[in-house]
N, CA, C and O atoms as a GROMACS GRO file, in nm:
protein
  564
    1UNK      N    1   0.085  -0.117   0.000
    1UNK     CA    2   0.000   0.000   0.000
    1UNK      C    3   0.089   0.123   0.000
    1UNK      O    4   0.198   0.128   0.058
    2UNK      N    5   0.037   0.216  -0.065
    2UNK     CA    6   0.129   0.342  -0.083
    2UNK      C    7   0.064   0.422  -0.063
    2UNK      O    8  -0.054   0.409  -0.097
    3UNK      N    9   0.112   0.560   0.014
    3UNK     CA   10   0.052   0.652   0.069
    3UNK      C   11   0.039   0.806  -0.027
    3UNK      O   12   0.133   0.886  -0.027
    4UNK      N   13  -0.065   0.827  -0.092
    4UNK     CA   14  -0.023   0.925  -0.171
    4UNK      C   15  -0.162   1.016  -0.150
    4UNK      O   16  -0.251   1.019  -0.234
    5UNK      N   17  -0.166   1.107   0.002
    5UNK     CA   18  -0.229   1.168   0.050
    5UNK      C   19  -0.179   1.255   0.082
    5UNK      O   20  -0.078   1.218   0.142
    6UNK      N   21  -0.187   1.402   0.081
    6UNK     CA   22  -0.173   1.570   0.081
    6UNK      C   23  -0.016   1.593  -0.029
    6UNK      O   24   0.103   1.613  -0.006
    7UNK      N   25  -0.141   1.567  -0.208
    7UNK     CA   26  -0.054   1.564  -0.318
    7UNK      C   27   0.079   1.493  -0.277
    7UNK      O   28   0.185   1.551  -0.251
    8UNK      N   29   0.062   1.389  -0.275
    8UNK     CA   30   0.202   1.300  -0.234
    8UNK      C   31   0.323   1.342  -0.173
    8UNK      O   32   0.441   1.308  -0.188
    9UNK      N   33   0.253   1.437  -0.090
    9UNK     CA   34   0.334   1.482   0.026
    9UNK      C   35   0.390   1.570  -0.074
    9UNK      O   36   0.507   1.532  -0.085
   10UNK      N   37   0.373   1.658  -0.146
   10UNK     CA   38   0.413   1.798  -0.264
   10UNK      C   39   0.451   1.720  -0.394
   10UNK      O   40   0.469   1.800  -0.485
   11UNK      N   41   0.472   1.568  -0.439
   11UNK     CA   42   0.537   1.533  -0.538
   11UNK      C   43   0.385   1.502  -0.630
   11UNK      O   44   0.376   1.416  -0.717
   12UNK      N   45   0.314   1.558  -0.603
   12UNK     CA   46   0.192   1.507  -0.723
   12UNK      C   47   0.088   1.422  -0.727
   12UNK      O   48   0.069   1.370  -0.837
   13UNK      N   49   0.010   1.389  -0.632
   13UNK     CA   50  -0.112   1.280  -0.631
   13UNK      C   51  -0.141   1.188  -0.712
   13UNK      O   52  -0.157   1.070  -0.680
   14UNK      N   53  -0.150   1.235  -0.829
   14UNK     CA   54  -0.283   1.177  -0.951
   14UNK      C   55  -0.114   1.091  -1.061
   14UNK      O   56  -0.102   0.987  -1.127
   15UNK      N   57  -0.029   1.192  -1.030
   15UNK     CA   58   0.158   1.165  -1.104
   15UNK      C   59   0.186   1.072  -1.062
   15UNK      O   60   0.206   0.975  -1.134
   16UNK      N   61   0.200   1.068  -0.897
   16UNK     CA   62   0.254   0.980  -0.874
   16UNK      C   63   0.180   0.818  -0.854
   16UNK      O   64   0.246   0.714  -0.850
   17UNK      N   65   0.033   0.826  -0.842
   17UNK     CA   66  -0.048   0.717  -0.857
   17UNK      C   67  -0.057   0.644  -0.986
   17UNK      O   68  -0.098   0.529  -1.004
   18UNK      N   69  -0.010   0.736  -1.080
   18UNK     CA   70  -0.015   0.673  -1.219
   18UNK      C   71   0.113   0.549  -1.252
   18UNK      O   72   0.115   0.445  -1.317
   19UNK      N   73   0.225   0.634  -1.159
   19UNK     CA   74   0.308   0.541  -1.192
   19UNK      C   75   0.315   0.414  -1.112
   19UNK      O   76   0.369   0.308  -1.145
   20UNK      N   77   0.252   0.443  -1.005
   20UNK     CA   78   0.269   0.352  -0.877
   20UNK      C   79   0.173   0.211  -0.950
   20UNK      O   80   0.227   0.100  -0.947
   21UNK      N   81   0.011   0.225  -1.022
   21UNK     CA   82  -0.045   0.143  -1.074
   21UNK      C   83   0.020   0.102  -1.178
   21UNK      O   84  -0.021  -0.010  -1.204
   22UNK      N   85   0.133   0.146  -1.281
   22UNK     CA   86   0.173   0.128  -1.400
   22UNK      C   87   0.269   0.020  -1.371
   22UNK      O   88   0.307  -0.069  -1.447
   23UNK      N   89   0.313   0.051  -1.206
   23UNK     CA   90   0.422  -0.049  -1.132
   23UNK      C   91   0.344  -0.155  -1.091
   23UNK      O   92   0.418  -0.254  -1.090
   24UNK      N   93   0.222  -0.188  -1.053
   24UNK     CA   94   0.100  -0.277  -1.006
   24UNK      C   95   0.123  -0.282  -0.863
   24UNK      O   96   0.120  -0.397  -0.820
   25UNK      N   97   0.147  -0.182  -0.769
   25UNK     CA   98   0.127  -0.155  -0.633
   25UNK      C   99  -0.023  -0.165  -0.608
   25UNK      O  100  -0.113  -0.117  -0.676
   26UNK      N  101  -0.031  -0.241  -0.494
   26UNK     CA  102  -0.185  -0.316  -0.505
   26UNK      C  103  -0.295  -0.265  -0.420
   26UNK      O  104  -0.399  -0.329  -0.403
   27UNK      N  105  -0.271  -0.149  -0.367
   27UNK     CA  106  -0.313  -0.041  -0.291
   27UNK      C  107  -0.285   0.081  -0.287
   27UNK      O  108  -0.165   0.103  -0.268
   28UNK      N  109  -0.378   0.207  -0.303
   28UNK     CA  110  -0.339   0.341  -0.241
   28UNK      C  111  -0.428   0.403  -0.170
   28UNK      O  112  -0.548   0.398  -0.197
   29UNK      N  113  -0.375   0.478  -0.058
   29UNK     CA  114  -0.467   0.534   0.046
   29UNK      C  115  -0.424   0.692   0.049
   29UNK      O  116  -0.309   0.728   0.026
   30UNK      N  117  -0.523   0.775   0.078
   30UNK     CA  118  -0.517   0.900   0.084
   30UNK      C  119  -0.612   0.924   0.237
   30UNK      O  120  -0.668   0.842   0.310
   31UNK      N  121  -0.597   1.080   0.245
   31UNK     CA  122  -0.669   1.095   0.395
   31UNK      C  123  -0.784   1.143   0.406
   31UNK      O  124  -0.848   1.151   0.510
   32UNK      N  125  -0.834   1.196   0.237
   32UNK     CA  126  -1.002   1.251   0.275
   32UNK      C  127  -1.045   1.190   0.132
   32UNK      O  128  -0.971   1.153   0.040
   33UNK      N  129  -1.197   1.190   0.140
   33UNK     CA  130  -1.249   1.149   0.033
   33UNK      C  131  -1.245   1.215  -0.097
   33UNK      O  132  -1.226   1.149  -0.199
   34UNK      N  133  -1.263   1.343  -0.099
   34UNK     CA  134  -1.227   1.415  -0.206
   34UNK      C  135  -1.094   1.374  -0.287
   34UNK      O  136  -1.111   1.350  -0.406
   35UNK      N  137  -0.968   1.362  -0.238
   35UNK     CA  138  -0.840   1.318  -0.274
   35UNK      C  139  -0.871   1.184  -0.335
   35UNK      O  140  -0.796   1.174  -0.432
   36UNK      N  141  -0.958   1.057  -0.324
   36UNK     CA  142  -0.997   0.932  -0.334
   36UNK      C  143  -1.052   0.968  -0.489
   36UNK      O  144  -1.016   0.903  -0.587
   37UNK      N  145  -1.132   1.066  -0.495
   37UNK     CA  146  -1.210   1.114  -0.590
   37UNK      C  147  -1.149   1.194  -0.727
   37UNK      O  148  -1.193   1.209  -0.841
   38UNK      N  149  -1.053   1.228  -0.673
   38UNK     CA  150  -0.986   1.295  -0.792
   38UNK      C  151  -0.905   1.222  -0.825
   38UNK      O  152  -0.851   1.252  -0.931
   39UNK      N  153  -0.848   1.068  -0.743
   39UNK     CA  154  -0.732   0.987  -0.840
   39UNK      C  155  -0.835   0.920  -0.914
   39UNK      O  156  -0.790   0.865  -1.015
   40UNK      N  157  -0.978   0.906  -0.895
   40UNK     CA  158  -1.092   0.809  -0.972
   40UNK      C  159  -1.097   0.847  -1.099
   40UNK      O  160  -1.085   0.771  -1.195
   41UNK      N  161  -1.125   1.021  -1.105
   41UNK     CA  162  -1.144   1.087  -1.208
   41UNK      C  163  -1.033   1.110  -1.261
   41UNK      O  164  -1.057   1.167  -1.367
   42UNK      N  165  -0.915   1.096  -1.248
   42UNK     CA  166  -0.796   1.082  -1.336
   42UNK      C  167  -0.776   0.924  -1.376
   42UNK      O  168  -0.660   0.934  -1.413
   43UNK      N  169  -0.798   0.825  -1.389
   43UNK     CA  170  -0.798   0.738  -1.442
   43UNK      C  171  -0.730   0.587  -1.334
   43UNK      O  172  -0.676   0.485  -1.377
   44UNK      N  173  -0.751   0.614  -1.226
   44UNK     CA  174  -0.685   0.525  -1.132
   44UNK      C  175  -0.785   0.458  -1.050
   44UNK      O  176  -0.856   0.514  -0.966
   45UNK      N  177  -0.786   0.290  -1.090
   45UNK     CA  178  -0.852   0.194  -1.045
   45UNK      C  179  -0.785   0.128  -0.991
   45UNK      O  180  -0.818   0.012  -1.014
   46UNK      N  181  -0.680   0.136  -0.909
   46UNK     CA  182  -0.655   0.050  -0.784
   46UNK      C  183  -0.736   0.081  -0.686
   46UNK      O  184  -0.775   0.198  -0.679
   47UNK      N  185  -0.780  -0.016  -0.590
   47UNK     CA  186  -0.832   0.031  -0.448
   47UNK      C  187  -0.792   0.094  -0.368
   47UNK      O  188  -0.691   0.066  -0.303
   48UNK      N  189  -0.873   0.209  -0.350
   48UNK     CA  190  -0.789   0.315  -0.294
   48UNK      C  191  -0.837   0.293  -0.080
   48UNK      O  192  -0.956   0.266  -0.061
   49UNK      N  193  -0.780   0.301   0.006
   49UNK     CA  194  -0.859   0.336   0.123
   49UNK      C  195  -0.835   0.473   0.124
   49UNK      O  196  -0.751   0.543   0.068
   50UNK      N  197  -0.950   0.501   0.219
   50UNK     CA  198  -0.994   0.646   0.298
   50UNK      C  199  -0.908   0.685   0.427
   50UNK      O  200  -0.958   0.620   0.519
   51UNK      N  201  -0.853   0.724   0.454
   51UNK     CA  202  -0.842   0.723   0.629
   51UNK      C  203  -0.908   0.797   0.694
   51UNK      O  204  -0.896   0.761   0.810
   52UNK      N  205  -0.979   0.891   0.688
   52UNK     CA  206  -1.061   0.995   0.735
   52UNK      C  207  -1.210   0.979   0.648
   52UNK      O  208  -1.231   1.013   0.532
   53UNK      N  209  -1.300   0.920   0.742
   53UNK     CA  210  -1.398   0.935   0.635
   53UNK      C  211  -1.543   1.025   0.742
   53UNK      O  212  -1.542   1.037   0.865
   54UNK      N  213  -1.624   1.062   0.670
   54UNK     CA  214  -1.755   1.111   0.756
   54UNK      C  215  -1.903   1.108   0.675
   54UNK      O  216  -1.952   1.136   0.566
   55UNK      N  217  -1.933   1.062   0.789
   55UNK     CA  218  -2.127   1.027   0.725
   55UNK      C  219  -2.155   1.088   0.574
   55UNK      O  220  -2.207   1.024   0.483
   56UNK      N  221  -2.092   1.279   0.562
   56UNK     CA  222  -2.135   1.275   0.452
   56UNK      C  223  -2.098   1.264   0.294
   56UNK      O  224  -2.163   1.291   0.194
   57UNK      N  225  -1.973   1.217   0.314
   57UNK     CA  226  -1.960   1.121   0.213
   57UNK      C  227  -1.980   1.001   0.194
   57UNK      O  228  -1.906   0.948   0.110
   58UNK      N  229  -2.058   0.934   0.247
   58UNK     CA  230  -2.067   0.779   0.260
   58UNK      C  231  -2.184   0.812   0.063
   58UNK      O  232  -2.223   0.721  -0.012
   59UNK      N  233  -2.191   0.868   0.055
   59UNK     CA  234  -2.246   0.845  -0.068
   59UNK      C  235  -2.179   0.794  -0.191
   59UNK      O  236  -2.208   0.708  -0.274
   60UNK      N  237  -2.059   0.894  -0.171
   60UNK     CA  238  -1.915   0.920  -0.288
   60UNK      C  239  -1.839   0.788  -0.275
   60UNK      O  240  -1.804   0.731  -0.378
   61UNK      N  241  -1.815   0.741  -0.169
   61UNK     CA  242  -1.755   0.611  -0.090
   61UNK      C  243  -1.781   0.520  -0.179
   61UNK      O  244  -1.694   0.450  -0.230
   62UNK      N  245  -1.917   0.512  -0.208
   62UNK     CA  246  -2.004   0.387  -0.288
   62UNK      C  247  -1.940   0.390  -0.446
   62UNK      O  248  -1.863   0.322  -0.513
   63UNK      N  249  -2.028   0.519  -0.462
   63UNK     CA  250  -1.984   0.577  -0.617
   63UNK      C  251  -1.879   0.574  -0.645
   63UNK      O  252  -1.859   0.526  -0.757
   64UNK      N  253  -1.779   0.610  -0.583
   64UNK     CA  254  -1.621   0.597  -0.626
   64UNK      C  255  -1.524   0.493  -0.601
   64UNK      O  256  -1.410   0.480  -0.644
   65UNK      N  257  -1.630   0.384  -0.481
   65UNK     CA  258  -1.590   0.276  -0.467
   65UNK      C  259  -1.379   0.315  -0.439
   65UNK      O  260  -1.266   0.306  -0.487
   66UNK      N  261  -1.455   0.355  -0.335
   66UNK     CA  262  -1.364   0.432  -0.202
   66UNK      C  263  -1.377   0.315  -0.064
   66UNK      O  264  -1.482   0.273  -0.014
   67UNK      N  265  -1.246   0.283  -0.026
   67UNK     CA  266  -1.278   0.208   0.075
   67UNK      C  267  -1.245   0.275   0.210
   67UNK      O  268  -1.136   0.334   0.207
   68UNK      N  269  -1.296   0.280   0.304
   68UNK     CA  270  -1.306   0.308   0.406
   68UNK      C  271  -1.255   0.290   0.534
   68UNK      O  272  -1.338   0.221   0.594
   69UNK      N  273  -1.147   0.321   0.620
   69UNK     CA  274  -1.097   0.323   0.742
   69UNK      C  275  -1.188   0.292   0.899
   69UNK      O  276  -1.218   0.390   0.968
   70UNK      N  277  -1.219   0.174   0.937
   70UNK     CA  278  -1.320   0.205   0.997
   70UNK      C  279  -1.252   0.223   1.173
   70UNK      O  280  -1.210   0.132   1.244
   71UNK      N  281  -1.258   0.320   1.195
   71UNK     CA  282  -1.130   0.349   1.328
   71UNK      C  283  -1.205   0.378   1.484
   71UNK      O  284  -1.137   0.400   1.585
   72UNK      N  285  -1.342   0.373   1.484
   72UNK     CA  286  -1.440   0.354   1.584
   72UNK      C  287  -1.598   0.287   1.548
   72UNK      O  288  -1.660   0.246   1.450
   73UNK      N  289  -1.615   0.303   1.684
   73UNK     CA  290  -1.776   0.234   1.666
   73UNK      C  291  -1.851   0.316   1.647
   73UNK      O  292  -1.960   0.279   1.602
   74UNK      N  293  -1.834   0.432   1.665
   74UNK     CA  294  -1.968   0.554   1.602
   74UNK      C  295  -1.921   0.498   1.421
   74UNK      O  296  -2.011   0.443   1.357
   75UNK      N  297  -1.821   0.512   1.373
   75UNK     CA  298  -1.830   0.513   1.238
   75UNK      C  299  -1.855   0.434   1.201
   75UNK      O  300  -1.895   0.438   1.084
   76UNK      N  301  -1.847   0.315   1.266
   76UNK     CA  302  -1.862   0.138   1.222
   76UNK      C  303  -2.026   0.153   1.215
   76UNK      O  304  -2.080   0.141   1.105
   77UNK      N  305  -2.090   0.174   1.310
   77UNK     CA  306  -2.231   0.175   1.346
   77UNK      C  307  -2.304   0.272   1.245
   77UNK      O  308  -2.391   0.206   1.187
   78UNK      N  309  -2.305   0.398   1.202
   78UNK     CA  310  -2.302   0.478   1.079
   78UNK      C  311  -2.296   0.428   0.953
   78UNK      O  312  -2.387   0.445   0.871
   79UNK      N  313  -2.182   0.359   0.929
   79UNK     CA  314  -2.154   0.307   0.816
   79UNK      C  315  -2.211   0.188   0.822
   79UNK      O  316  -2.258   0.179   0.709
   80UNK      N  317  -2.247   0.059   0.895
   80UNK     CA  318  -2.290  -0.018   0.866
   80UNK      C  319  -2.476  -0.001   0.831
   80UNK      O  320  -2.547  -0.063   0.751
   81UNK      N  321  -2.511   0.114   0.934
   81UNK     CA  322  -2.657   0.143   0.911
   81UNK      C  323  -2.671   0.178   0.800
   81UNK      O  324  -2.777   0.134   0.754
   82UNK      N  325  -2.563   0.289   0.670
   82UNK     CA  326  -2.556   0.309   0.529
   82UNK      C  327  -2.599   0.203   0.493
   82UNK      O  328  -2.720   0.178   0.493
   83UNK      N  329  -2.524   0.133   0.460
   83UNK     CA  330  -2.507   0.032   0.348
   83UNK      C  331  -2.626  -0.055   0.378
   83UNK      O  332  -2.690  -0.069   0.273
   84UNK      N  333  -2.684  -0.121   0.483
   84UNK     CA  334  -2.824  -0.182   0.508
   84UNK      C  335  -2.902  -0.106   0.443
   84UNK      O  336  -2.985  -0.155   0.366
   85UNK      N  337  -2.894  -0.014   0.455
   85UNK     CA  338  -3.042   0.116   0.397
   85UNK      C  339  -3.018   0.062   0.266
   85UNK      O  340  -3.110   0.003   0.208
   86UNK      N  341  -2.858   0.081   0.191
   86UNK     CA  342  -2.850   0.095   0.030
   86UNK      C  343  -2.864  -0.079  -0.012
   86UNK      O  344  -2.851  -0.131  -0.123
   87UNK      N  345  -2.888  -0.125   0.086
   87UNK     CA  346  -2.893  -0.299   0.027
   87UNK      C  347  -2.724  -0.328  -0.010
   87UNK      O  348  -2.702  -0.395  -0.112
   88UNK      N  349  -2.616  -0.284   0.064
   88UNK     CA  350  -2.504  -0.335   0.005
   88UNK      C  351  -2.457  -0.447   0.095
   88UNK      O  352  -2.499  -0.473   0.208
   89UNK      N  353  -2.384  -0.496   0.042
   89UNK     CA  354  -2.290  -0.649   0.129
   89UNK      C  355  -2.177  -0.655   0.054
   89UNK      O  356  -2.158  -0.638  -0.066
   90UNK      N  357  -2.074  -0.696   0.184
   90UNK     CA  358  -1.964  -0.658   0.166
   90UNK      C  359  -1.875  -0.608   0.079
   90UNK      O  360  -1.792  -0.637  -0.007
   91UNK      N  361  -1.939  -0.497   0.155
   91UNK     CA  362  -1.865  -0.358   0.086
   91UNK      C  363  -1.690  -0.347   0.185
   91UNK      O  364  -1.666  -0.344   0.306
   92UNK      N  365  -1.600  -0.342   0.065
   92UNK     CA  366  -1.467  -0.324   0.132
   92UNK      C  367  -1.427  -0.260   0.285
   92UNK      O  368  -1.456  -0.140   0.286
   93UNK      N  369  -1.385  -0.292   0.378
   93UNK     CA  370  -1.356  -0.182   0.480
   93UNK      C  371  -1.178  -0.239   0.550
   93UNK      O  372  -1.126  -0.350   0.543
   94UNK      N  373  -1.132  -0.125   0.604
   94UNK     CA  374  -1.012  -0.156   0.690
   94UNK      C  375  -1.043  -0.109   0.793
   94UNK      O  376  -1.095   0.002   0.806
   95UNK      N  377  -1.008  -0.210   0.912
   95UNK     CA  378  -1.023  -0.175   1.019
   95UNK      C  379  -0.917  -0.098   1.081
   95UNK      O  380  -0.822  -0.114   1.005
   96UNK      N  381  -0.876  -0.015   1.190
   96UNK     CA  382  -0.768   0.018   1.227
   96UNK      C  383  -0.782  -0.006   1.348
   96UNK      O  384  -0.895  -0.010   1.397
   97UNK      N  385  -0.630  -0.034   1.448
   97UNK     CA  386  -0.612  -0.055   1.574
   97UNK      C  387  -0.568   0.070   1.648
   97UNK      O  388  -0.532   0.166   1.580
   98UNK      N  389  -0.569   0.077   1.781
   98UNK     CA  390  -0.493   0.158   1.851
   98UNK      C  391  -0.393   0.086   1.934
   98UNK      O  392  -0.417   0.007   2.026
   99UNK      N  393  -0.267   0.130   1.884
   99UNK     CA  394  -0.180   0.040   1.907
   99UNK      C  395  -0.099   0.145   2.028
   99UNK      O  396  -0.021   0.088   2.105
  100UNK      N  397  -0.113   0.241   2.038
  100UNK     CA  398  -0.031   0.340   2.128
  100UNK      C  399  -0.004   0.493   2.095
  100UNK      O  400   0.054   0.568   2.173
  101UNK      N  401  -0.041   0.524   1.998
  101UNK     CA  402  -0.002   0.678   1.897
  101UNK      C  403  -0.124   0.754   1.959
  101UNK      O  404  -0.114   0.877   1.961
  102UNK      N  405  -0.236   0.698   2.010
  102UNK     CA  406  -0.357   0.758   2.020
  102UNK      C  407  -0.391   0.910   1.910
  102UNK      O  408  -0.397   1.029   1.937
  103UNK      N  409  -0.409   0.830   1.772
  103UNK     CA  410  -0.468   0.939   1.717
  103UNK      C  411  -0.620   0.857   1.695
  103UNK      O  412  -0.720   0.893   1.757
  104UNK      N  413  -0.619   0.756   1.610
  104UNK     CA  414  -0.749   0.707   1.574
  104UNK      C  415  -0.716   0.527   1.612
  104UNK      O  416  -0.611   0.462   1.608
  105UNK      N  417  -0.847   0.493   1.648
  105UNK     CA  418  -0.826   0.321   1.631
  105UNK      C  419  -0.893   0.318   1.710
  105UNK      O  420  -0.930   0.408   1.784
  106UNK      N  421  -0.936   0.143   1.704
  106UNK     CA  422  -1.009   0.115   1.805
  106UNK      C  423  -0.903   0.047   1.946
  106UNK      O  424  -0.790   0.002   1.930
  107UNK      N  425  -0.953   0.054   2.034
  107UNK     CA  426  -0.882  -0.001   2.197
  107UNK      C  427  -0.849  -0.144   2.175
  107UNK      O  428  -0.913  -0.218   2.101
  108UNK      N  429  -0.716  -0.189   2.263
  108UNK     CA  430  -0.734  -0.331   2.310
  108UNK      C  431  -0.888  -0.360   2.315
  108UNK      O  432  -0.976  -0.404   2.241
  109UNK      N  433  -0.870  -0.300   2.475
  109UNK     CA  434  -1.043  -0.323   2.511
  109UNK      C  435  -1.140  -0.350   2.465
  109UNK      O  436  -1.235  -0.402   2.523
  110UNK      N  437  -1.131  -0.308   2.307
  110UNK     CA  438  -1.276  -0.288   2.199
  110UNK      C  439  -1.223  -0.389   2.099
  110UNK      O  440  -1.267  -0.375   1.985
  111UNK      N  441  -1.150  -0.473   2.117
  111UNK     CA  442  -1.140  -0.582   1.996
  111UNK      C  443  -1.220  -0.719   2.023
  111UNK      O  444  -1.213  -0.813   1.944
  112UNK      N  445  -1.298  -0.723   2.143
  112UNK     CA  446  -1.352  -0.850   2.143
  112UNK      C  447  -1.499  -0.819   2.097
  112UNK      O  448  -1.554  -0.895   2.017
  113UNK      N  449  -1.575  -0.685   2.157
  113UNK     CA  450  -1.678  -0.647   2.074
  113UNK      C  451  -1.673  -0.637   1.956
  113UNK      O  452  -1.768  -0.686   1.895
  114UNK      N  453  -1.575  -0.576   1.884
  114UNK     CA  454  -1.538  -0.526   1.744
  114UNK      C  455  -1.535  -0.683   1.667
  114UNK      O  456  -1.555  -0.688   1.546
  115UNK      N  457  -1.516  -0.769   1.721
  115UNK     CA  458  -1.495  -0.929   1.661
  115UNK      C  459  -1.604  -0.946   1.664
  115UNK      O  460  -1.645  -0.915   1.552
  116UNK      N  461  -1.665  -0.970   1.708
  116UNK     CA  462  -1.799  -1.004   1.713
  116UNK      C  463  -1.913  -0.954   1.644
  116UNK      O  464  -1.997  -1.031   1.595
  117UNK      N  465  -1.921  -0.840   1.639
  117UNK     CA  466  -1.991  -0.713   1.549
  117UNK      C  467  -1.914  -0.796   1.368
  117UNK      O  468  -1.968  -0.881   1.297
  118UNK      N  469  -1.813  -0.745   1.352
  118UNK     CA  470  -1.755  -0.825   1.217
  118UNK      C  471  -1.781  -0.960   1.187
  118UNK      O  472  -1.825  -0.988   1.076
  119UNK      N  473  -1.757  -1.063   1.284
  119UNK     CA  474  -1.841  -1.194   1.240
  119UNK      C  475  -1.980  -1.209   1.204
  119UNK      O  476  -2.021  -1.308   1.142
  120UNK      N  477  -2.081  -1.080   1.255
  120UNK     CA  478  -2.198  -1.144   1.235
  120UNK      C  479  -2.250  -0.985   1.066
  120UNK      O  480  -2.366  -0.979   1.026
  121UNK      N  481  -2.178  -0.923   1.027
  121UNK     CA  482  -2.167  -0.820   0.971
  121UNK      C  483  -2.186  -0.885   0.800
  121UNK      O  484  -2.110  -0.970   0.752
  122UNK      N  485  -2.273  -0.840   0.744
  122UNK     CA  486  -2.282  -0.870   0.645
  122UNK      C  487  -2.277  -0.774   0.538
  122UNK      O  488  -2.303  -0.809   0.423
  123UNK      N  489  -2.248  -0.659   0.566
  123UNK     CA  490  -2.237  -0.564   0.499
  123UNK      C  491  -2.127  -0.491   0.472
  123UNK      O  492  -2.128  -0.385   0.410
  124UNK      N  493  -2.036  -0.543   0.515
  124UNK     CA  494  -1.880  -0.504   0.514
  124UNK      C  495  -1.774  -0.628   0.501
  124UNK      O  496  -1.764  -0.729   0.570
  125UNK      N  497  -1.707  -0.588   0.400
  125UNK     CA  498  -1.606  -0.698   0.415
  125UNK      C  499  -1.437  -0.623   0.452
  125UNK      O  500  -1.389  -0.520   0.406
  126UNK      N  501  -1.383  -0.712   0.544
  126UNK     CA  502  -1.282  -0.675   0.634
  126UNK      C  503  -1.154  -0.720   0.518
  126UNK      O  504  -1.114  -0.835   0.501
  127UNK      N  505  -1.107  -0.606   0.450
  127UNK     CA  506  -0.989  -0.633   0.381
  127UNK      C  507  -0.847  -0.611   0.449
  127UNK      O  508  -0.757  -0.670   0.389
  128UNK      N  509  -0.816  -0.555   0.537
  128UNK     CA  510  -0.702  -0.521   0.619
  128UNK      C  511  -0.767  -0.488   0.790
  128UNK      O  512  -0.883  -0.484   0.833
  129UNK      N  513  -0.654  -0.471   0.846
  129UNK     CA  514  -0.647  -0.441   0.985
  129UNK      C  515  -0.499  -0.399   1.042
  129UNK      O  516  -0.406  -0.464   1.090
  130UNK      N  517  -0.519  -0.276   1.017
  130UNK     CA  518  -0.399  -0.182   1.067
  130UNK      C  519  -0.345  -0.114   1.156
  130UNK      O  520  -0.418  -0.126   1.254
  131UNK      N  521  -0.251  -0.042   1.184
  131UNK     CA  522  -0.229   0.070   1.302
  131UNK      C  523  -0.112   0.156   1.244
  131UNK      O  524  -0.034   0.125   1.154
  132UNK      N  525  -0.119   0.283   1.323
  132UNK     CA  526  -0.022   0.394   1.285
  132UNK      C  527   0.082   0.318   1.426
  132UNK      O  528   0.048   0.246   1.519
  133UNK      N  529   0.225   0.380   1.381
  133UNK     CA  530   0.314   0.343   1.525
  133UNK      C  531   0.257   0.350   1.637
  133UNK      O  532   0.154   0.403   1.678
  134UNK      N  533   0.341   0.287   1.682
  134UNK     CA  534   0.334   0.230   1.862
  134UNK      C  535   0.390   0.370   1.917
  134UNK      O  536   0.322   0.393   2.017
  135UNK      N  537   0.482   0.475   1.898
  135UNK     CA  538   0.510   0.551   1.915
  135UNK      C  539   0.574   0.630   1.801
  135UNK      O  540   0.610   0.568   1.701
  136UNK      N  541   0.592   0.778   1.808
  136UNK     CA  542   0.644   0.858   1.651
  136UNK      C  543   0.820   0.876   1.704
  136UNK      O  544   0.903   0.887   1.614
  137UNK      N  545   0.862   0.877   1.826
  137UNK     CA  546   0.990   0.901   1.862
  137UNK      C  547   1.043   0.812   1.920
  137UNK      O  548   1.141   0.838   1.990
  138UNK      N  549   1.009   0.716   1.913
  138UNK     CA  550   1.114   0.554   2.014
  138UNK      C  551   1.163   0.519   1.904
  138UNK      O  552   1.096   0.525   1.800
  139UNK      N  553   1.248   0.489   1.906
  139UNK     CA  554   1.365   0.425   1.752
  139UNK      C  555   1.351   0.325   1.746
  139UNK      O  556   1.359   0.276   1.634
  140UNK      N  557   1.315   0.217   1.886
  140UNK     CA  558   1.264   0.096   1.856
  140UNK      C  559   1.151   0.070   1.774
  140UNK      O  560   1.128  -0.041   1.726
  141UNK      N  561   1.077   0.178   1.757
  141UNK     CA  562   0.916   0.155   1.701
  141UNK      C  563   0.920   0.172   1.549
  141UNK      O  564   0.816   0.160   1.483
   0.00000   0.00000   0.00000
């Protein structure tokens, strides 16, 4: 997966995704939906994830077939109530962990509910399960 979110960090978004698919890198993720949307409309069909997503794009998500970060249970619960409404099943999602960075993820604590909710989930399918570092300044990490 390659990260080519806030214009590839100044080297070009849509530039550098072109080459990255031309290379067959089998993922790209950006941080808002709009960014998801403009590598669509430039000609880039790899699966892209979201990392930042909100209720009101869950429309564009579909349409642009944008996959989704799912990093709590308000958004899990949101998004799964979407897609029931739209009649979808398993629709792509990544889950994320909180591994120690405390920006987004779900808790230790919340992985035995979160299992459970996903086993019986028919409307999402669980393509990854991730985390940002354990810490941004331990050299071990």
């Amino acid at each position: 997966m390659a990260m080519v979110k806030a214009f590839s960090y100044g080297s070009g978004s849509i530039e550098i995704a072109k080459v990255l698919q031309f290379h067959k890198v089998d993922y790209l993720a950006v941080a808002y939906t709009d960014e998801g949307i403009d590598l669509r409309k430039a000609g880039i069909s790899l699966p892209i994830m979201i990392l930042n997503i909100e209720e009101e794009n869950f429309d564009a998500l579909i349409e642009y077939n944008l996959e989704p970060e799912i990093f709590s249970f308000i958004i899990y619960k949101a998004f799964h109530q979407y897609l029931s409404q739209q009649g979808i099943s398993d629709f792509p999602v990544h889950i994320k962990l909180n591994t120690g960075m405390n920006r987004l993820g779900f808790e230790v604590d919340e992985a035995d509910e979160l299992a459970i909710l996903l086993s019986t989930n028919k409307t999402m399918l669980v393509k990854s399960v991730l985390s940002h570092l354990a810490a941004s300044e331990a050299a071990e990490h």
